[in-house]
C-alpha positions, -999 to +999 in steps of 0.1 A: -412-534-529-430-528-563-403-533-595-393-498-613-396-502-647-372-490-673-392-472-701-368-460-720-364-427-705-332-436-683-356-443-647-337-442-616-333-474-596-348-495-626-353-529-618-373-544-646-384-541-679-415-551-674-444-547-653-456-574-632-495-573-648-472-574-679-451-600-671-477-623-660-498-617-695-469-628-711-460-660-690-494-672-697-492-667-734-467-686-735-483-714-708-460-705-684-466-691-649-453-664-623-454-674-585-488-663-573-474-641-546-466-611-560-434-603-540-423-637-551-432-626-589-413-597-583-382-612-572-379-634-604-383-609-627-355-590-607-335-620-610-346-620-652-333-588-655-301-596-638-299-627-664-302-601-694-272-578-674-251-607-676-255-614-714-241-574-720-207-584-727-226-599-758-249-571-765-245-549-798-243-510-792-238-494-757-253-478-731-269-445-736-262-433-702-235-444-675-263-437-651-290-462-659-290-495-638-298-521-665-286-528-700-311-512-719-313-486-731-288-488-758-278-470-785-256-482-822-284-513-820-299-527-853-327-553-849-330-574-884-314-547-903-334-516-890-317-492-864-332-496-828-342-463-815-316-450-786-348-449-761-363-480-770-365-517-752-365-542-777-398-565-768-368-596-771-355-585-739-387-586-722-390-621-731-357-632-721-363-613-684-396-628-682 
């Protein structure tokens, strides 16, 4: 099942922020790798952005609807001092789902 990725825009069923082409970019930036299968690839970055749900209790600001499935998007957020916009995933999320 192919992840749905939250854009910003409140998509239903969102399991990721990130796409998997995305995600694996940004593993090997970093020297890291995704599992090769992709349905195995998938399933860890589910299991990242269930990592980043459970640090919410810690998270600044609140959700902007009571609809959306993961922690983001938020709104009241500042990022080093500037105000996050309401529709916007900070790329520090990515990271930590990744």
């Amino acid at each position: 099942m192919a992840l749905v990725v939250e854009t910003g825009a409140i998509v239903p069923g969102a399991d990721s922020y990130v796409s998997l082409a995305d995600a694996r970019a940004l593993a090997s930036g970093y020297g890291l790798a995704l599992p090769a299968d992709d349905a195995e690839a998938e399933a860890a970055l589910r299991n990242g952005a269930v990592y980043v749900g459970l640090q919410e209790p810690s998270m600044c600001g609140r959700r902007v609807s009571s609809s959306q499935t993961l922690a983001y998007p938020r709104q009241g957020v500042s990022l080093y001092g500037f105000t996050l916009a309401s529709d916007a995933i900070p790329p520090q999320i990515v990271h930590a789902q990744v």
